[in-house]
N, C-alpha and C positions, 0 to 999 in steps of 0.2 A: 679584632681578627675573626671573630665565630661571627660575627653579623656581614663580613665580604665576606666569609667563605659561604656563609646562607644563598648570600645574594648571588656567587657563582653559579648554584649549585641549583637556584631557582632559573637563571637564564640558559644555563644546559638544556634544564627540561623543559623550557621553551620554545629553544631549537631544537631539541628532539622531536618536541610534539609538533612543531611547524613542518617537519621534514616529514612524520607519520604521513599526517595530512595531506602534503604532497604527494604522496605513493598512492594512498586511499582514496583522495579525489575523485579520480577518473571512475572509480568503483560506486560511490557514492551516487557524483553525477546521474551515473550510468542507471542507476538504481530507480532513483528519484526520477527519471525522465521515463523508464516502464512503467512505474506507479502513476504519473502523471497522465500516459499515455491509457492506459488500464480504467483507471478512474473517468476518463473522459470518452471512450468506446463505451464501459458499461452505462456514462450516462446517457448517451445519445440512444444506443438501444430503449433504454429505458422512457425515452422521452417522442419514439416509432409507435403509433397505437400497431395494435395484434390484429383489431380490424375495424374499418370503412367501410361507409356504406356511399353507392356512387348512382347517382340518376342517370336511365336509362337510355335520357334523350342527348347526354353528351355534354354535360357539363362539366369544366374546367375545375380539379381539384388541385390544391395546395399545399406545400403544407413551406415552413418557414423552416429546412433543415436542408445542410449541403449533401446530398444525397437523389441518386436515379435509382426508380423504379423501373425494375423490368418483366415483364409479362412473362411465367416459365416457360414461354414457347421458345423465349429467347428476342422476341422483336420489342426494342426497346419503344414505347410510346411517349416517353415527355422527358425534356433536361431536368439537370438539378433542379431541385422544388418542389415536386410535381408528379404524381402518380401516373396520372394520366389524362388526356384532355380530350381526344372524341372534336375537335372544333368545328370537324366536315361535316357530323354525319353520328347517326346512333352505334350502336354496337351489334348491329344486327350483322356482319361479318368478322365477328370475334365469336368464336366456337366455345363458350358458356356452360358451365355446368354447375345444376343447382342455383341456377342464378347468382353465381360467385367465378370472381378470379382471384386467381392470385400471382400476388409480386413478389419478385428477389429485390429487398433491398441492398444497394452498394454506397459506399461511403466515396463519391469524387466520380463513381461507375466502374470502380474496380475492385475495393475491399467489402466482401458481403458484410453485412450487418443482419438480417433478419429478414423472415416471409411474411407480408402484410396479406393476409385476405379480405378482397373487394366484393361485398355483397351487392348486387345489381338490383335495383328496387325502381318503382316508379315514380315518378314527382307525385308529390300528393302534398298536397296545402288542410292547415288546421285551423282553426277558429281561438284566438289568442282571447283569454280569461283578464283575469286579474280581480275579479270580481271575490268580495268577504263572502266566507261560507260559515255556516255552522255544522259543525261536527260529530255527531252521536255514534259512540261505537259500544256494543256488546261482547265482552271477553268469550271466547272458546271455552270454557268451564268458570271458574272461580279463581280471578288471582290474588295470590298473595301477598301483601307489603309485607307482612313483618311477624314476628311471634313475640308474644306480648307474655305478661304473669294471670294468674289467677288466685284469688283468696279463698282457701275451701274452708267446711266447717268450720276445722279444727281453728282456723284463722290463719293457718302456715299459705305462703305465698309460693308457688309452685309453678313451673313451666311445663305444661307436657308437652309442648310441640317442639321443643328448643331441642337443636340437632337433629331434629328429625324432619320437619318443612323447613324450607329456606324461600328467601324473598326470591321473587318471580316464577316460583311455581306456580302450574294450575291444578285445582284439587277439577279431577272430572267425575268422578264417582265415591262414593262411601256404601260399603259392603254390596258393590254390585250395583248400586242403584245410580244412575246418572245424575248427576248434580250440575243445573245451568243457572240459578242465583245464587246470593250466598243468603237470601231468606229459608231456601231448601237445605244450606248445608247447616243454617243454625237449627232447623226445624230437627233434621237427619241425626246430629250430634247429640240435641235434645232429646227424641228417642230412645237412644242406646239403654238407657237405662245403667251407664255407667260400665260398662261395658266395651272391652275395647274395639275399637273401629278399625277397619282397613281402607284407607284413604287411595283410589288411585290418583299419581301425580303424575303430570308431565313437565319433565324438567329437560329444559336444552335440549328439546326434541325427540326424549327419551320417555315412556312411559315406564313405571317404576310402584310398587306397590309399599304402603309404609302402614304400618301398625302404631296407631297413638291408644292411649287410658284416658278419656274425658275425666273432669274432674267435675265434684259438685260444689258447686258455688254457694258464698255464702248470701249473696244476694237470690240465688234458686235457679234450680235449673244446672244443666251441665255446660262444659265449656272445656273447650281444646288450646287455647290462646292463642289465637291468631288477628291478625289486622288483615282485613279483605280487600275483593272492589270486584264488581263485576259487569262495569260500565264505565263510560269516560264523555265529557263535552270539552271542545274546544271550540276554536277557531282558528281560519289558516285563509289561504286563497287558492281560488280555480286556475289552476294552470291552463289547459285547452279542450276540448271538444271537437271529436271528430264527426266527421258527416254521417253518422251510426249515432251519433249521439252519446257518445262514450267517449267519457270524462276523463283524465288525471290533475290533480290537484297536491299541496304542498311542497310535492319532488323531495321530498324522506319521509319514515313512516309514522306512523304515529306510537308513541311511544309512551311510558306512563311513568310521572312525571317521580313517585318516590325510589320505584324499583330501579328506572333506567333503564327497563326491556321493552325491546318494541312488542305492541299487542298483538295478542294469538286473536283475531278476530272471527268473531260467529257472525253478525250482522252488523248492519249501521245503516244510517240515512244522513240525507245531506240537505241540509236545510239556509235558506236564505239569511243573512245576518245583518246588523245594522253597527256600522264603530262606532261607538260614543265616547270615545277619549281614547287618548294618545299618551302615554307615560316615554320621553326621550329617552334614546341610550346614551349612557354616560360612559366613561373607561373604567372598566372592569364589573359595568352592570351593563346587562341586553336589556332595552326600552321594549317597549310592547305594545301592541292594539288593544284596547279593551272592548268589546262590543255585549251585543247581546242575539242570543239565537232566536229566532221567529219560528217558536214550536207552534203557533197557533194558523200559522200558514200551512197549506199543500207543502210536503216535503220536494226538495228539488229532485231527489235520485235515489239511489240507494248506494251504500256503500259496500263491494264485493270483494275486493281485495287490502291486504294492506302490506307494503312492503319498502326492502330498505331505500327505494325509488320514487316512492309514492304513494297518497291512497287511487283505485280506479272504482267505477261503476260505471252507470248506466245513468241517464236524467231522463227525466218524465216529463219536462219542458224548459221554457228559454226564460230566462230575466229579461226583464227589459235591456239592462247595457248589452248583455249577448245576442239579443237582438239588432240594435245598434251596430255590431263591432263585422268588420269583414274579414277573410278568411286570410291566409298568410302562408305562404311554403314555408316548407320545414326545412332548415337550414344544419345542412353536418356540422362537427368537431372540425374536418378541414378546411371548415369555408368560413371560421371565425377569425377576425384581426383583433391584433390591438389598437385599444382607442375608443374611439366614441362608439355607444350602443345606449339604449333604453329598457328601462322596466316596465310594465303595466302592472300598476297598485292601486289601491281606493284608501286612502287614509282620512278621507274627511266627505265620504259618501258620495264620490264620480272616480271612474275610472279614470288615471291618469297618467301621461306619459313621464319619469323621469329620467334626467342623464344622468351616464355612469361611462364612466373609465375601463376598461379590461385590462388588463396588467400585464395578466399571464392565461396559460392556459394548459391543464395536463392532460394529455393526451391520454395514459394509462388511468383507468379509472380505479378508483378504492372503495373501503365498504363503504364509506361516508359518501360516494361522490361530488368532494368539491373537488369541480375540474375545473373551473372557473372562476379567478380572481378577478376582483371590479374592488373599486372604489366610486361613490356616490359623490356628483358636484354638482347635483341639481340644487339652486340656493333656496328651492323653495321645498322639496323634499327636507334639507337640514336642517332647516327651521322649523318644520313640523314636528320629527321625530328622531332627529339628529342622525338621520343616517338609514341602516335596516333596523328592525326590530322586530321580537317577535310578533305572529299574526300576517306576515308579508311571504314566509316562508310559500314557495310555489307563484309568485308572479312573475312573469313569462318576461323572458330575456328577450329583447330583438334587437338586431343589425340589420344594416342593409336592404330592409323589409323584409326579413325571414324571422321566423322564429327560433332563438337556437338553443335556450336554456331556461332555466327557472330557479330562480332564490329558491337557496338553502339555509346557509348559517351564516351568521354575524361573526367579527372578529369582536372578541369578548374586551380586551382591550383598546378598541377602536371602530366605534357605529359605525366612521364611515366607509368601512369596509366590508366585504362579504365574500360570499360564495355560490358558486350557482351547478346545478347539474345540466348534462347536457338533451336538448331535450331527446337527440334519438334515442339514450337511455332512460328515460320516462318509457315513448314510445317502446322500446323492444320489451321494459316489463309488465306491459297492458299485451302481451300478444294469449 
């Protein structure tokens, strides 16, 4: 009798709750279909870059989103797709200012979405790289990896830096005095006489003043305990070369390798390199170029900037393949498809064309700038180095015969995949 009455008493609220549900449906629905709707406006916005840049001479731009761009005059210039295309004739009867327009974008040409601004530039063609470089960079003061112990007299094991320097700091002075190796800051320290120091640091763009108590060591002499560097070598690839003779190269910055911050750089040069082996990427390991720098040659350039884009400078003359290689227009973010496209890399000492896939493409850029997803199906690229790998970072993306990007990063569990920036983002941070 109590196991039917259970069982009544469980199909009541069966039908009760089936009956709730009926009432609240509509609500629900209702709900779900805002959220739905919400979530796919904020994606689309999000996937409108903020701004374009558009040749001068009337070149037909694209992009792959149902959406019209309208000029704020109000005269609309191109259907869904499509900013605007110029197919007659330049823009020499569009009233221009600052060499920019800009668009109302509408979702179908009636629900605004967002204002695109179109920077009006000139065709200009670059000289496509791919070419091993070698690397030499000079930190902005003395960086720091790490803070270590110290054994004094007594034998006691002791930190004085600990909580007071931290990894990726730059020590630029001690008591006033400019410190640019860490020969002068072990010299500098040595000095004090035990004696405490006033360190200036720069940390996360901040200068900041710290007071440490060198300790004397028992091996002699004093010591602050610290891990330094105040220099770095690599290797990477030339991305392009404008007609000025000004470089960009890896398309992200150079960065050092314990701290994980990109370098505060004082100088650098850029010098020719040779690969001498190939280490494959595997899943869940990035394979690599190994080479060696040719310090004994004329340096190629020097190294002036360094940034989360790239490194840039100046070159002092041509390699032979840069010689060889001819020049290429620059190809926008709007003017990329999915589908076939190539790299320019040297893995085994010639410059070489590989295929690749484009997947996708993000039009918003990030710090990292991968805008550009590819997968690699060249069978002879995958055989060599199973894919990207470090050392390839900065070789030039093309389509279509333009140039429109450069290796970035690798998918860490999958060589054959990557990333790439765009190169007008290389280009606008060499300006």
């Amino acid at each position: 009798l109590r196991l039917k009455e259970a069982r009544n008493t469980a199909e009541k609220k069966k039908i009760h709750l089936f009956r709730w549900f009926q009432k609240k449906a509509p609500r629900f629905m209702g709900a779900a279909m805002v959220g739905v709707i919400a979530f796919a406006y904020i994606t689309l916005v999000s996937s409108i870059p903020d701004k374009v840049y558009i040749n001068q001479s009337g070149e037909e731009i694209n992009l792959p989103l149902p959406v019209v761009f309208t000029e704020n005059s109000g005269e609309t210039r191109e259907t869904s797709g499509n900013i605007s295309s110029y197919r007659n004739g330049s823009r020499d009867d569009v009233q221009i200012e600052n060499n920019s327009l800009t668009y109302s974008c509408k979702l179908f040409g009636f629900i605004p979405i967002k204002e695109v601004n179109a920077q009006v530039v000139e065709e200009r063609s670059i000289l496509p790289g791919g070419i091993p470089v070698g690397i030499y960079v000079e930190t902005d003061g003395v960086l720091v990896i790490g803070t270590g112990n110290v054994t004094n007299l007594h034998g006691d094991v002791v930190s004085p830096s600990e909580n007071l320097v931290k990894s990726g700091d730059y020590i630029r002075e001690v008591n006033g005095i400019v410190i640019e190796s860490k020969e002068q800051l072990i010299e500098s320290v040595d000095n004090c006489e035990g004696k405490r120091i006033i360190l200036k640091i720069l940390r996360e763009g901040e200068l900041i003043e710290v007071a440490v108590e060198p300790v004397e060591s028992e091996e002699g002499g004093y010591k602050i305990g610290l891990w330094v560097r105040d220099d770095l070598a690599g290797i990477g690839t030339l991305t392009y070369v404008t007609e000025k003779m000004e470089y960009g190269a890896l398309g992200h910055g150079v960065s050092d390798a314990d701290t994980g911050t990109m370098l505060s750089l004082k100088s650098g040069l850029l010098f020719e390199s040779s690969i001498v082996g190939v280490v494959k990427g595997e899943s869940g390991t990035p394979g690599e170029l190994t080479g060696v720098i040719n310090y004994g040659e004329e340096c190629l350039g020097s190294i002036d900037k360094n940034t989360s884009a790239g490194i840039y400078g100046s070159l002092q003359g041509m390699t032979d393949a840069l010689r060889q290689a001819e020049r290429v227009p620059v190809g926008y973010k709007q003017e990329i498809e999915m589908g076939q496209a190539e790299i320019l890399s040297s893995v085994d000492g010639e410059v070489k064309r590989y295929a690749i896939n484009i997947t996708e493409v993000d039009y918003q850029r990030d710090e990292e700038y991968r805008e550009i997803m590819f997968e690699v199906t060249d069978e002879e690229l995958l055989e060599k180095t199973g894919g990207i790998v470090q050392g390839m970072s900065g070789s030039p993306i093309l389509q279509n015969g333009k140039i429109i990007g450069a290796v970035t990063h690798v998918f860490i569990q999958n060589s054959k995949k990557g990333y790439g920036i765009f190169i007008e983002d290389m280009l606008e941070n060499n300006l």
